[in-house]
C-alpha positions in Angstrom: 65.6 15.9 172.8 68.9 17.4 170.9 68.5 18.8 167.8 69.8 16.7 164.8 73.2 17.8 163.6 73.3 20.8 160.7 75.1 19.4 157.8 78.0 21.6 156.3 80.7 21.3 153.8 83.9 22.0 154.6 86.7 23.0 152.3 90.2 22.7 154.1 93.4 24.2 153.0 96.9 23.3 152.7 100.2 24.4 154.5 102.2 21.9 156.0 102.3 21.3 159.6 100.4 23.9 160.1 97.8 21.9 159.0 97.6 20.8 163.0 95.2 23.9 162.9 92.9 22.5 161.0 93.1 18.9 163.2 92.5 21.3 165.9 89.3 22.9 164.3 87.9 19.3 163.2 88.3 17.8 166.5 86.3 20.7 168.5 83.4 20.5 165.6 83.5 16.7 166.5 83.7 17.3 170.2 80.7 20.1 169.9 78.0 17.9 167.8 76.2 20.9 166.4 77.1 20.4 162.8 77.6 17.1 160.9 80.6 17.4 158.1 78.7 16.2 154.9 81.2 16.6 152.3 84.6 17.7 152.5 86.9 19.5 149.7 90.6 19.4 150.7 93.9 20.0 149.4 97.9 19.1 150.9 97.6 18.5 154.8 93.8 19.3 154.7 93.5 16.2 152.6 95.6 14.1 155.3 93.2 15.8 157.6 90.3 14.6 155.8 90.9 11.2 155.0 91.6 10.6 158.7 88.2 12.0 159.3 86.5 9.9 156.7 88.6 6.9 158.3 87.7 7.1 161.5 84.3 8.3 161.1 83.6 4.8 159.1 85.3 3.2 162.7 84.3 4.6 165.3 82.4 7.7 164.5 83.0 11.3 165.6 85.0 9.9 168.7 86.8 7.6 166.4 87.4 10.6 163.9 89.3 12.4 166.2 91.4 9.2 167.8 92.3 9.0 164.1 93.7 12.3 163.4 95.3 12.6 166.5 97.2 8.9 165.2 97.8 10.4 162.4 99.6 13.7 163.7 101.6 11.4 166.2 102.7 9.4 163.5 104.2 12.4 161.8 105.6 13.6 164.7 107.5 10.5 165.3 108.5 9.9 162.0 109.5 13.7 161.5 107.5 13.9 158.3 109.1 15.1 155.3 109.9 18.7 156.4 112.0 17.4 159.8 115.7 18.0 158.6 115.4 22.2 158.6 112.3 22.3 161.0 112.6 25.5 163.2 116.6 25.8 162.1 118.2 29.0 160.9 118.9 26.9 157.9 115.6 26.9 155.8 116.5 30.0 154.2 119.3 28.5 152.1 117.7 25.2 152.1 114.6 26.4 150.4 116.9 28.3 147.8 118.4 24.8 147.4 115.1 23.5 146.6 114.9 25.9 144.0 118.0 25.3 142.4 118.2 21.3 142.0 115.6 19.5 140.7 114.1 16.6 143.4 114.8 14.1 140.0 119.3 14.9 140.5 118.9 15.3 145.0 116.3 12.6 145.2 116.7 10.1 142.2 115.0 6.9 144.6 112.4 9.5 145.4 112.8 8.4 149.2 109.4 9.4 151.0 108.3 9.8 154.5 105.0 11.2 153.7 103.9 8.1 151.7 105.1 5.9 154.3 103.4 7.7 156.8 100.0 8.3 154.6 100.4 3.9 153.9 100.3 3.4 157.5 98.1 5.3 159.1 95.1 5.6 156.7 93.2 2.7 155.7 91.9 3.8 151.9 89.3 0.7 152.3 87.5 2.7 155.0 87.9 6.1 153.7 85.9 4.6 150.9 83.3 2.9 152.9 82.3 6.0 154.2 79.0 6.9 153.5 78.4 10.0 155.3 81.0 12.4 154.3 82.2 12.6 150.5 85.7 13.7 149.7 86.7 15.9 147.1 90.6 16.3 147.0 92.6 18.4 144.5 95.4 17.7 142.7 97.4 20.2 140.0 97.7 18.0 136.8 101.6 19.0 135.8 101.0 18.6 131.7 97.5 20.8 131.5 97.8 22.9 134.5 94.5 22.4 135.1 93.0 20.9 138.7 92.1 17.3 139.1 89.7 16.5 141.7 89.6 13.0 143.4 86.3 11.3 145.1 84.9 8.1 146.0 87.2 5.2 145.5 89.6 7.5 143.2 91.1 8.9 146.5 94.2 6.9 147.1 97.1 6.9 148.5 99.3 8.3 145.5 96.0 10.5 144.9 96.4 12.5 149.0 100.0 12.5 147.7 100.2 14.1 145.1 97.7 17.0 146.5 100.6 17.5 149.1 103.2 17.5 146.2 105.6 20.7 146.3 107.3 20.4 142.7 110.6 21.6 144.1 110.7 19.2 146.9 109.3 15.9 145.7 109.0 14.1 142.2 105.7 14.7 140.5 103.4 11.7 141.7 101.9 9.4 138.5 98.4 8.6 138.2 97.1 6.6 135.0 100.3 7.9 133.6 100.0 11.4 134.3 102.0 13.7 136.2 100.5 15.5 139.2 102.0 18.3 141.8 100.5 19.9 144.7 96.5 21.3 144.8 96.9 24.7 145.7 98.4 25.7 142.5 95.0 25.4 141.6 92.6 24.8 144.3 93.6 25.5 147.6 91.1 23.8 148.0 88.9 23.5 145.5 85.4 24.8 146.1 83.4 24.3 142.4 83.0 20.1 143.2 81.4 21.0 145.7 78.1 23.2 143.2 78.1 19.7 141.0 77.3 17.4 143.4 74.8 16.6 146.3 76.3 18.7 149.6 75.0 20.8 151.8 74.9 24.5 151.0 76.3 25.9 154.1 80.1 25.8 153.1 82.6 26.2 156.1 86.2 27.2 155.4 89.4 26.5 157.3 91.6 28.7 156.2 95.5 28.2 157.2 96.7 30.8 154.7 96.8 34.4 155.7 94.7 36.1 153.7 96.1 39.9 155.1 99.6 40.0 156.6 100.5 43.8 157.4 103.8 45.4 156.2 105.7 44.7 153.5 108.3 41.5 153.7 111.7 42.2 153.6 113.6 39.2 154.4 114.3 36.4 151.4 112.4 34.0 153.1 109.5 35.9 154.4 109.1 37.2 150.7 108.8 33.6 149.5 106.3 32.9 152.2 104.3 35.9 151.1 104.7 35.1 147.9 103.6 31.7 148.6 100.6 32.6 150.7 99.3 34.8 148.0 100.1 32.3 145.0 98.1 29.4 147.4 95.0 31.7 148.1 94.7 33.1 144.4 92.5 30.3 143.6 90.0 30.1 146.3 89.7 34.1 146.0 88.6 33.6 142.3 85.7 30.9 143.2 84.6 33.5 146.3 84.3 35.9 143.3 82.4 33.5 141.8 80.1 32.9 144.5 79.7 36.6 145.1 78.4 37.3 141.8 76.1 34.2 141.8 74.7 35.2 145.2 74.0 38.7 143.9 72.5 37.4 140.4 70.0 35.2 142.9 69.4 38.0 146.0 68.7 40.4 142.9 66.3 38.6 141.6 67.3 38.2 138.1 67.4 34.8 137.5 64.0 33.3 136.6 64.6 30.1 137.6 68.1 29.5 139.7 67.7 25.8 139.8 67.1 25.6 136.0 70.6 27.1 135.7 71.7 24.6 138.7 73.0 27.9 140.6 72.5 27.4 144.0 72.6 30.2 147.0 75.6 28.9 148.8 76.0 29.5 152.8 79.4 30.5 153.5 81.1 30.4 156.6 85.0 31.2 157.7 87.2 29.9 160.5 90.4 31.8 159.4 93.7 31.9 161.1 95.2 34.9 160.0 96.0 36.1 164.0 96.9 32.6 165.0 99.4 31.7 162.6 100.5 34.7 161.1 103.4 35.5 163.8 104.9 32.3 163.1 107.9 32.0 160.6 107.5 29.9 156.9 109.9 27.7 158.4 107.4 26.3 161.2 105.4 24.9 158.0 108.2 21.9 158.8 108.2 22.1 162.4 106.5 18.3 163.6 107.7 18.5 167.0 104.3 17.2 168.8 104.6 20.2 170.8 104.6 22.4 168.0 101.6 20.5 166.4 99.6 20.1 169.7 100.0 23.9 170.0 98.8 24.3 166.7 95.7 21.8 167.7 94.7 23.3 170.4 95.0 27.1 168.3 92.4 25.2 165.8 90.1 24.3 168.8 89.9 27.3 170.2 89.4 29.1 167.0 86.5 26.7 166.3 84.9 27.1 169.4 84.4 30.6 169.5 83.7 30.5 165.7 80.5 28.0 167.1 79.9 30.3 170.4 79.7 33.1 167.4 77.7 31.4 164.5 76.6 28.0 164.8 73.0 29.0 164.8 72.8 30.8 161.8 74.1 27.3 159.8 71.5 26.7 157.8 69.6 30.5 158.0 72.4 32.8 156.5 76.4 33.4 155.7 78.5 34.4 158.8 80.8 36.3 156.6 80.2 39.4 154.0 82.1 38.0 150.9 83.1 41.3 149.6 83.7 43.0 152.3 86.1 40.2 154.2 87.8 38.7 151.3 87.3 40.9 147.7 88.3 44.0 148.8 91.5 45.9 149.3 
């Protein structure tokens, strides 16, 4: 007889259409079996990515999880997203400086979307909510406070995925209850801390689509502002590993009496990173939804995933796969 599924958390980052990775790494974990996604914290296209998992879990399982993130990548593919008029052109240089010059509110005043049109029609928000066996935590960056906002149960709507996904340069700040919100990795990318206040499992898996280490120092204007980006998008999620480092030490040291008194838990952590699959590839790819492109990018995720599993799938639930200071704190 199998074994039961491990359960994990998963905490998925943002980046575009690079984001295709991260489809990529949740199909193989549906296609493998081993280990049953419990809880997922997202931000930007990992929130896209996890509310087509929640979706299609409800529908048809893990088979129907990954026929509805593969919809939901087609459907960007056809519809060329929002990035599809400089994707892969020697244009993106000036038209990111653009960006950065005119506000979205004077280029964009009928805030004209694809992404929400896309988001309306392929995920149906009445099954994300019905799903019982995965919860979603999805951060947004509240414009006023600067502070995150996290979205779960039947909080995570439409305009709530969009505004995680909302690049304040690019798109008009989405409204919630009256309040302004941009794009999650300004503060959570994504955000790990819902994940220590609730009731997931304490092996926590992370996609990472970010570089963490990119060699050599950038000298072109638009592989500076990719950098710059990268760094800006991971600063966040490197603070909560610190956090986690010095709470695993506090427990491994023995010196807390009573960990659970001070609801500190020893979290698991795990890493599929794609620092040498997506680092050769130009910031302007990040708008690149040719389904060739994306499919590549998928199949990058599976393979990542895979040998991630071959490597560390039975030590879910025994130990971390990854040395937090070494891999992540140090220079």
């Amino acid at each position: 007889m199998a074994a039961a599924p491990k359960p994990v958390s998963l905490a998925l980052q943002g980046g575009g259409a690079h984001g295709a990775f991260t489809w990529g790494v949740l199909d193989a974990l549906c296609e493998d079996g081993r280990l049953d996604p419990r809880a997922i914290t997202a931000t930007s296209a990992g929130a896209m990515n996890a509310c087509a998992f929640a979706m299609g879990r409800v529908q048809g399982g893990r088979e129907g999880a990954r026929e509805a993130m593969e919809a939901f990548w087609r459907a960007v593919s056809r519809a060329g997203g929002p990035f599809k008029p400089i994707a892969g052109s020697g244009w993106f240089p000036w038209l990111d400086a653009l960006n950065r010059m005119f506000s979205p509110y004077d280029v964009n005043p009928f805030n004209f979307d694809p992404l929400t049109e896309i988001l309306a029609g392929q995920i149906d928000f009445d099954a994300v909510h019905a799903c019982q066996d995965t919860q979603l935590f999805i951060a947004a960056t509240e414009v006023e406070t600067g502070r995150a906002k996290v979205f779960q149960g039947d909080d995570v709507t439409l305009a709530a995925v969009r505004a995680s996904a909302t690049l304040p340069f690019a798109h008009q700040a989405v409204e919630i209850d009256g309040k302004p919100y941009w794009d999650g990795g300004f503060t959570g990318n994504p955000a790990l801390w819902p994940l220590f206040y609730a009731d997931t499992p304490a092996d926590l898996l992370i996609v990472h689509i970010n570089p963490m280490h990119r060699a050599g120092t950038p000298k072109s204007a638009e592989d500076i502002m990719n950098r710059v980006n990268e760094i800006t998008f991971n600063a966040s999620l490197l603070a909560e590993l610190r956090a986690i480092a010095f709470v695993k030490r506090l427990i491994g040291d023995g010196m807390l009496a009573d960990p659970g008194k001070a609801r500190l838990r020893d979290i698991l952590v795990h890493s599929i990173r794609a620092d040498q699959a997506l680092e050769a590839l130009p910031a302007s790819t990040k708008y690149d939804t040719s389904w060739r492109f994306l499919t590549d990018l998928r199949d990058r995720g599976r393979d990542a995933a895979f040998a991630w599993l071959e490597r560390c799938a039975d030590s879910v639930g025994e130990r971390s796969t990854i040395d937090l200071k070494a891999d992540f704190l140090q220079s």
